[in-house]
C-alpha positions as CSV (number, residue, x, y, z in Angstrom):
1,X,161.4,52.0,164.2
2,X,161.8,55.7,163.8
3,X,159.7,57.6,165.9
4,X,159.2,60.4,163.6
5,X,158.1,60.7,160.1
6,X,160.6,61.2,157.4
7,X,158.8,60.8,154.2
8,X,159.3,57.5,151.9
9,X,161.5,56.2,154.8
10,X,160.7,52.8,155.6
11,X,161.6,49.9,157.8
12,X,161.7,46.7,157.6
13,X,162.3,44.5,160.8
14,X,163.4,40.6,160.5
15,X,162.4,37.5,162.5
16,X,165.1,38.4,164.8
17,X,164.0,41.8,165.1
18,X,167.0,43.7,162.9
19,X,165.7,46.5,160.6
20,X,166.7,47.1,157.6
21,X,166.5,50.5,156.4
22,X,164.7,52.1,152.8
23,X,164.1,54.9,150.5
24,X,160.7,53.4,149.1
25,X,159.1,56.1,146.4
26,X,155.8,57.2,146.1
27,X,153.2,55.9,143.4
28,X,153.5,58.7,141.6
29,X,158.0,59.3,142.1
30,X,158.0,55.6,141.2
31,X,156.3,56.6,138.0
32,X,158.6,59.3,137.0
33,X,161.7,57.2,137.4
34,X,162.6,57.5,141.0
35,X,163.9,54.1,142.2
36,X,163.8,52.4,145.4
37,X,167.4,52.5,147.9
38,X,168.7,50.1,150.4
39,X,169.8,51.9,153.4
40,X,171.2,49.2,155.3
41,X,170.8,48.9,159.0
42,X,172.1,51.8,160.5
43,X,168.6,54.4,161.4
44,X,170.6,57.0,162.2
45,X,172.6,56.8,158.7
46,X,169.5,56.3,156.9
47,X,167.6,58.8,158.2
48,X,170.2,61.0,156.8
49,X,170.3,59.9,153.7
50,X,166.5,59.8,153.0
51,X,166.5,63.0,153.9
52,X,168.9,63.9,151.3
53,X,167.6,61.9,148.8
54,X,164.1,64.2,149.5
55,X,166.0,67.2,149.2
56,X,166.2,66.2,145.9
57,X,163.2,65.1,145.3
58,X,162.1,68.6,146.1
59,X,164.8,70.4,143.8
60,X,163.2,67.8,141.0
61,X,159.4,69.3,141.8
62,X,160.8,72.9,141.7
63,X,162.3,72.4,137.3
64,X,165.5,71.9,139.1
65,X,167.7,68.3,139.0
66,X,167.2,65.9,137.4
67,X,168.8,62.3,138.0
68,X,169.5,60.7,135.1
69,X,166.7,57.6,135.4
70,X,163.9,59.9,136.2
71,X,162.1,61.8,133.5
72,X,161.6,65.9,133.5
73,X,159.4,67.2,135.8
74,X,156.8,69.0,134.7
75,X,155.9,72.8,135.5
76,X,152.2,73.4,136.7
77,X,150.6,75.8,133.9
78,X,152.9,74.3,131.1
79,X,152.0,72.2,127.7
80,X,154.0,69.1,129.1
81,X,151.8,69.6,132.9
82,X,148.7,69.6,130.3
83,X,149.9,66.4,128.9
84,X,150.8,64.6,132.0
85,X,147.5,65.3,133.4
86,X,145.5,63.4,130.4
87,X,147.7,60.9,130.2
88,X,147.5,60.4,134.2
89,X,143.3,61.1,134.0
90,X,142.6,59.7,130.7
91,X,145.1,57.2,129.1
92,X,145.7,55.6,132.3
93,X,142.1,55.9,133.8
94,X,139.4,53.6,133.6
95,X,135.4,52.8,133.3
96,X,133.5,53.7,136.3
97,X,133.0,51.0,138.4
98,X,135.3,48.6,136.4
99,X,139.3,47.5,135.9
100,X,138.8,47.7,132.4
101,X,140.7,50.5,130.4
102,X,138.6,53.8,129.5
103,X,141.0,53.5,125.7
104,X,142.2,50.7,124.4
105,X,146.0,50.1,124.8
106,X,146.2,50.2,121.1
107,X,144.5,53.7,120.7
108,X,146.8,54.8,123.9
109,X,149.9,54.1,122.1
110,X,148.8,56.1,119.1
111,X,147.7,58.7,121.3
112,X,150.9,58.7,123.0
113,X,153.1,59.1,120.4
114,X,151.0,62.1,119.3
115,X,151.3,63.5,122.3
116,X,155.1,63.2,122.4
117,X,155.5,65.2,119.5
118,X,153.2,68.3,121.0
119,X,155.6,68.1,123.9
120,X,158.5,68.1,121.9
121,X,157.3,71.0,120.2
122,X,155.9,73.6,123.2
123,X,155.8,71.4,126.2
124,X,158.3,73.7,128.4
125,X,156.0,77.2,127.6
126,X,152.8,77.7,129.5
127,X,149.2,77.0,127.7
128,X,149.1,80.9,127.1
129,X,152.2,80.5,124.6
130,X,149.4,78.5,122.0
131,X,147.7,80.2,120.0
132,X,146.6,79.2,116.6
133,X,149.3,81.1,114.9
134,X,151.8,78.9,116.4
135,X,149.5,75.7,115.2
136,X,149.1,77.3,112.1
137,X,153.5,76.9,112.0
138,X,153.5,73.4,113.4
139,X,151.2,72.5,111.0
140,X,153.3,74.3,108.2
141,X,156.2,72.8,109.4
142,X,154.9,68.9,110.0
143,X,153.2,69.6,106.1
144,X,157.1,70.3,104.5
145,X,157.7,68.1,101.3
146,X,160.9,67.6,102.5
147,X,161.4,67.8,106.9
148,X,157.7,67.3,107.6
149,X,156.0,64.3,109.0
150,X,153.8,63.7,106.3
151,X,149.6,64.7,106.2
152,X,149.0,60.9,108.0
153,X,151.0,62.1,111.0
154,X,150.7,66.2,111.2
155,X,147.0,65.5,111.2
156,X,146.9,63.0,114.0
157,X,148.8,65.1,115.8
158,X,146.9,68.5,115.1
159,X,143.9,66.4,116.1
160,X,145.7,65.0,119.0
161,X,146.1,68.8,120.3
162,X,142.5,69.6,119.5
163,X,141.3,67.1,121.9
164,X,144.0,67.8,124.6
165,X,143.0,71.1,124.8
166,X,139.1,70.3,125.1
167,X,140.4,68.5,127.7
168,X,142.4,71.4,129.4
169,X,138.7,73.8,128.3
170,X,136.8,71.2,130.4
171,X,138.9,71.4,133.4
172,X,139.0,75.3,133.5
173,X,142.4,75.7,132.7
174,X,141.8,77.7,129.6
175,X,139.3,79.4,127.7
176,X,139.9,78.7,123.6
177,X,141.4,75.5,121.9
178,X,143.8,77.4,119.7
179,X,143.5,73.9,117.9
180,X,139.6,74.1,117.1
181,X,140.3,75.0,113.2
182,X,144.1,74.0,111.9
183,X,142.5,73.8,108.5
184,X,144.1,70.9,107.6
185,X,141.5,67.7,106.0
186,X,142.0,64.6,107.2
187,X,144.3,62.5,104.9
188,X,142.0,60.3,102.8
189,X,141.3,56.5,104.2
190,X,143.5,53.8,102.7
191,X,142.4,52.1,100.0
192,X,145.1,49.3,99.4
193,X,143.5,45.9,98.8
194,X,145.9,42.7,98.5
195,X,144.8,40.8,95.2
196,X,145.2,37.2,95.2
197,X,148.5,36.8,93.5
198,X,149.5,38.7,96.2
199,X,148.5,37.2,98.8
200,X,149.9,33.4,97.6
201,X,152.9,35.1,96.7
202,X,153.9,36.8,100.0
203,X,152.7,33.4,101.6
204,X,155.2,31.6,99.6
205,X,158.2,34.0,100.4
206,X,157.3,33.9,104.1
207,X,157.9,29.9,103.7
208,X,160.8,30.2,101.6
209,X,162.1,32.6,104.2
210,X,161.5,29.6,107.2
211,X,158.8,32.3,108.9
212,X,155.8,29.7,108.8
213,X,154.5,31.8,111.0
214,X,154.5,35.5,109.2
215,X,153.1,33.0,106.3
216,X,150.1,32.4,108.7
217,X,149.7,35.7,110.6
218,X,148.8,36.7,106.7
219,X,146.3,33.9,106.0
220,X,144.5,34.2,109.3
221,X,144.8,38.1,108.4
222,X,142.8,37.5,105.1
223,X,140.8,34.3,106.9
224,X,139.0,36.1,109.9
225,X,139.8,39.8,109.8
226,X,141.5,40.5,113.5
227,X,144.2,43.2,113.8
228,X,147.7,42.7,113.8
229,X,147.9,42.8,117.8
230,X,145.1,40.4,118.0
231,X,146.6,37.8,116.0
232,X,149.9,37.8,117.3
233,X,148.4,37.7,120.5
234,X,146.8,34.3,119.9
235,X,147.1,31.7,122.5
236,X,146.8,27.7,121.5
237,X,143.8,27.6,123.9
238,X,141.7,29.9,121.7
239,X,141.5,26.9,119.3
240,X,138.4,25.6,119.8
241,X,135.6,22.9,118.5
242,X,132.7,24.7,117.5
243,X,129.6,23.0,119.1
244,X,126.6,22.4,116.7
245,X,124.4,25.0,119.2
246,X,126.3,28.0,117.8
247,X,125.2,27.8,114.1
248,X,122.6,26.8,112.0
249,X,122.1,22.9,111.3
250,X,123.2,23.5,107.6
251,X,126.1,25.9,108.3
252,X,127.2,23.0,110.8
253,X,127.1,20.1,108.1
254,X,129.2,22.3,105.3
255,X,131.5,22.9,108.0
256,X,132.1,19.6,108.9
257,X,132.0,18.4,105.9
258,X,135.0,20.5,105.1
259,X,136.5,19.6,108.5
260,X,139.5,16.7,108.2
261,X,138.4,15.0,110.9
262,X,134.5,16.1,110.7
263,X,134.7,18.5,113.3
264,X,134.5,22.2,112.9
265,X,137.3,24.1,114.4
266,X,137.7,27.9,114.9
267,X,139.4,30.7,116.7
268,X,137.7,31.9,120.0
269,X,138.8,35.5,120.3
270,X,137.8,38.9,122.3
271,X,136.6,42.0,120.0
272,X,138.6,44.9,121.1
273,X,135.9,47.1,120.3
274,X,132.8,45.0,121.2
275,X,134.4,43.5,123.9
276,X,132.2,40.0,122.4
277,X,133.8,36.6,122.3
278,X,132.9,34.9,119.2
279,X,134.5,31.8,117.4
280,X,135.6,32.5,114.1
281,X,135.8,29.2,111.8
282,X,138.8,28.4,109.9
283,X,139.1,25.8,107.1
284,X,141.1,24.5,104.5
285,X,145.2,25.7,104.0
286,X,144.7,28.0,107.0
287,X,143.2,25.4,109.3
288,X,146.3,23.0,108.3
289,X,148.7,25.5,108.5
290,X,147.2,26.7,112.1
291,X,147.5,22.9,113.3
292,X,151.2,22.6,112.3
293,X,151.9,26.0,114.6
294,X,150.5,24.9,117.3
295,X,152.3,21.3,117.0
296,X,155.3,22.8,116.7
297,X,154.7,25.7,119.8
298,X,153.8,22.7,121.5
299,X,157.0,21.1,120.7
300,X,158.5,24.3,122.3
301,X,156.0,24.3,125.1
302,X,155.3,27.9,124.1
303,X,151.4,28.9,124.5
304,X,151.1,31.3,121.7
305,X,150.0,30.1,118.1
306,X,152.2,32.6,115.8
307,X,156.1,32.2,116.7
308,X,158.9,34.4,116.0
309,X,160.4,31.7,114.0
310,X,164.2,33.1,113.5
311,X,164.6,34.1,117.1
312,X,164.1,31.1,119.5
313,X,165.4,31.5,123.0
314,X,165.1,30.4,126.4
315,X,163.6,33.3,128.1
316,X,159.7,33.8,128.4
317,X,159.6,36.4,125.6
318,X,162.0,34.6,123.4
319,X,160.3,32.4,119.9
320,X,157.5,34.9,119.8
321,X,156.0,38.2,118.9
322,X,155.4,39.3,122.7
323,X,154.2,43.1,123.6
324,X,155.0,46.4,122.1
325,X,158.3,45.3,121.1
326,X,157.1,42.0,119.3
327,X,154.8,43.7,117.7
328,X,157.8,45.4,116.1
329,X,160.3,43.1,115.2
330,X,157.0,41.5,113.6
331,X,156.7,44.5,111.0
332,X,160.0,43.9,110.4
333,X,159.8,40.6,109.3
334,X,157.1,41.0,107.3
335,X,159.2,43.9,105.6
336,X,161.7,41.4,105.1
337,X,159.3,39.3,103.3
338,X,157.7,41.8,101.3
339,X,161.1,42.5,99.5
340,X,162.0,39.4,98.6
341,X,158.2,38.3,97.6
342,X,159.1,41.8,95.6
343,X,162.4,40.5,94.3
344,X,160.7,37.3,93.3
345,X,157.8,38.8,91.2
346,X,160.8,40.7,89.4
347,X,162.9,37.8,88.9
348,X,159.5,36.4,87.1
349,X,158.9,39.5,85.1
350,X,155.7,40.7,86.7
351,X,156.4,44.1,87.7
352,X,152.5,45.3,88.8
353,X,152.5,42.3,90.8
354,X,156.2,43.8,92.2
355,X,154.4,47.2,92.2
356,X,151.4,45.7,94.2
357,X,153.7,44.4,96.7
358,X,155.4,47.5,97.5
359,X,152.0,49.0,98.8
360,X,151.4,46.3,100.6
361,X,150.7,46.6,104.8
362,X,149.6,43.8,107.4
363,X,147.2,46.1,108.5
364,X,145.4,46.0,104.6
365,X,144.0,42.7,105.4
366,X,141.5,43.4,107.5
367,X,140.2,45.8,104.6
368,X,141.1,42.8,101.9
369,X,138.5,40.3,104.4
370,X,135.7,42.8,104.3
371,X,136.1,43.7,100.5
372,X,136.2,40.2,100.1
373,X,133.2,39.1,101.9
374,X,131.3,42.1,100.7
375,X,131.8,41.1,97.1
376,X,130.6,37.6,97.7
377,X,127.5,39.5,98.4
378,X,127.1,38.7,102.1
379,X,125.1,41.6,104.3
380,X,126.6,43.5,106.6
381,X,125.5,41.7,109.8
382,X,127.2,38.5,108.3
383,X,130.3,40.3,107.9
384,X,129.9,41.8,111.6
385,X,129.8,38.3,113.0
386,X,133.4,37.9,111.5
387,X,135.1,40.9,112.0
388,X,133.6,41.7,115.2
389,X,132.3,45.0,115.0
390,X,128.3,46.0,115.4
391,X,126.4,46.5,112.7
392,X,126.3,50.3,112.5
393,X,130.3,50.4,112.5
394,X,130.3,47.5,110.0
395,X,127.9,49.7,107.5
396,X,130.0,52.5,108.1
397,X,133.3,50.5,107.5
398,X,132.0,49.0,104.1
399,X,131.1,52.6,102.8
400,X,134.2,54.2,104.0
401,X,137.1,51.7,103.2
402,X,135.7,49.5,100.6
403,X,137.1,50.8,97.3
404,X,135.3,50.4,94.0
405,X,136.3,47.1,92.7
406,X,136.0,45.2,89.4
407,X,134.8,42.3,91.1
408,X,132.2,45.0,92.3
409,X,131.2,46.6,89.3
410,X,131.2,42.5,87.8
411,X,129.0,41.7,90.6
412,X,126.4,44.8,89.8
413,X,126.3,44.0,85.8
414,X,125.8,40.2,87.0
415,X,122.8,41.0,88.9
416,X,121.3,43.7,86.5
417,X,122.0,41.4,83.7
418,X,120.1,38.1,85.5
419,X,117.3,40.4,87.0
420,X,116.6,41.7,83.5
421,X,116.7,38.2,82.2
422,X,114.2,37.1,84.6
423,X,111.8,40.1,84.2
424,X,111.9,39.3,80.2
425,X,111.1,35.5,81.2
426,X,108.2,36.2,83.4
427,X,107.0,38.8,80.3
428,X,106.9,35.9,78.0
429,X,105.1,33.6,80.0
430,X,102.8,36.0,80.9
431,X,102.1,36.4,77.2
């Protein structure tokens, strides 16, 4: 061993007492890109070379190269330091005194790609270069009919740089958020609810297509309103029987009643936002359809419950929607099925079902399941135990996402119409 320190040097001696020489980065280079060197045996050579290989570590800190695997260095006092240091303190962090992440890993990614754009835009120029002038131009710019981003995306990103630099405010780095007022309203909530037809007919076109599974990601979407992520993320052993403890001796007989074999089954899954467990019961076409995945991911001694049908493989990853990029060729899919579903309801001479279907996102479902359930009438804490969320956030949902309906405005004449028929009875007999 070396008897001096040379920084990230180190050596690695065998049974027989050989060393083997390596460049090992830091936490932090090994985040940025830097990669780890064999050095071989030879200290003297390898003391040479990590000293070279620091030399340029140091031109890196300074702005200056930059090898091609690891990412720009960030000047201190610039927009992209800014963003390095949230993502570093705040994406990355997590709760006191836990391993759980302070932001979801959903809400990070969103964040993220937000972020990328403010860096894109200023992140070379220090903090002082912002001022709301220059927002006012991004703003302008993102907002163009015809090179902008869209309102969805300029105002997630304008938001994105209000918070950042409340971030930068509370860490004394600057004074004013020259993002506090980009006078720009947030882009008004979707509204998109899938109608029946809809829904059978994109089912169908996913089976037609051999994507069982995109035809149940959408049932289960409808079925127990999870996200996206959650339900591709679903593992066989989160199919469970639903002991009679759990639910109320009359809930328990329907449900086995409607059971095949008598015995209530459901979906055991974690609320990303509650952090609860709770078992969500599924019966009828989406319990038999559920049961045939998992046969046949058993068949292909694959854990998960929704597979990526077309794309079977040997590796680990391979027959399923796994991680970021999963997630993605998932969309993609259910693109695919969305047009021909689309190219069906043509072919049949229904073009408002065709129109219907254009609009249509995965996402929409979870909206469709609480419309749904709120038209059947059911209170707000019912709906909760479904979807996952608390009660307040469940309220605030139903107000803010669920559209006026005509099975609403059936519903309310309904009521009126048997109230008023009642109060005219109970006049009459009281006469």
């Amino acid at each position: 061993m070396a008897t001096f320190r040379i920084p990230c040097l180190v050596g690695k001696p065998n049974k027989a007492g050989v060393t083997s020489w390596y460049w090992q980065p830091s936490a932090t280079l090994a985040k940025a890109g830097w990669k780890p060197i064999s050095l071989g045996k030879d200290e003297r050579a390898a003391i040479e070379t990590a000293r070279a290989r620091n030399q340029e570590v140091e031109q890196w800190k300074l702005g200056g190269i930059q090898p091609g695997e690891v990412r720009q260095r960030a000047i201190q006092g610039t927009l992209a330091h800014l963003i390095q240091r949230y993502e570093r303190e705040v994406l990355e962090g997590v709760r006191p005194g836990t391993k759980t992440p302070a932001i979801a890993a959903t809400t990070a990614r969103t964040y993220r790609v937000s972020l990328r754009r403010l860096g894109e835009w200023a992140g070379k120029y220090p903090l002082t270069y912002i001022t709301p002038a220059r927002v006012r131009a991004l703003r302008d710019g993102m907002m163009h009919p015809v090179t902008g981003l869209g309102h969805h995306a300029a105002h997630q990103t304008l938001k994105m740089g209000r918070t950042l630099f409340a971030f930068a405010i509370a860490n004394d780095l600057v004074e004013r958020n020259p993002f506090l007022n980009f006078k720009l309203s947030a882009p008004p909530p979707r509204d998109v609810i899938w109608s029946p037809p809809a829904r059978e007919m994109m089912v169908a076109a996913a089976a037609a297509a051999g994507m069982p599974s995109i035809a149940l990601a959408i049932q289960l979407g409808f079925a127990i309103g999870q996200r996206e992520a959650d339900i591709l993320g679903l593992t066989i052993a989160k199919y469970v029987v639903i002991p009679e403890h759990k639910m109320q001796p009359e809930d328990y007989t329907t449900l086995a009643r409607l059971a095949p074999d008598g015995i209530p089954r459901g979906i055991r899954i974690r609320q990303a936002k509650t952090k609860a467990w709770i078992e969500v019961p599924v019966t009828g076409s989406v319990r038999a359809q559920l049961e045939a995945n998992i046969a046949t991911a058993r068949a292909g001694s694959s854990t998960r419950i929704i597979l990526d049908d077309t794309r079977p493989g040997a590796n680990a990853h391979a027959g399923i929607y796994h991680g970021d990029a999963g997630q993605t060729r998932f969309q993609r899919d259910f693109a695919d099925v969305r047009e021909a579903a689309i190219a069906v309801a043509v072919k049949e001479g229904n073009p408002d079902l065709a129109g219907e279907l254009a609009t249509l996102q995965f996402r929409d479902l979870r909206r469709t399941c609480v419309v749904y359930l709120g038209e059947l009438g059911l209170d707000a804490h019912l709906i909760a135990a479904i979807t996952g969320h608390d009660i307040d956030e469940t309220q605030r949902i139903l107000k803010t996402y669920m559209p006026r309906t005509t099975g609403r405005a059936a519903r309310a004449i309904a009521l009126a119409s048997a109230r008023e028929e009642k109060a005219a009875a109970k006049k009459e007999q009281i006469a």
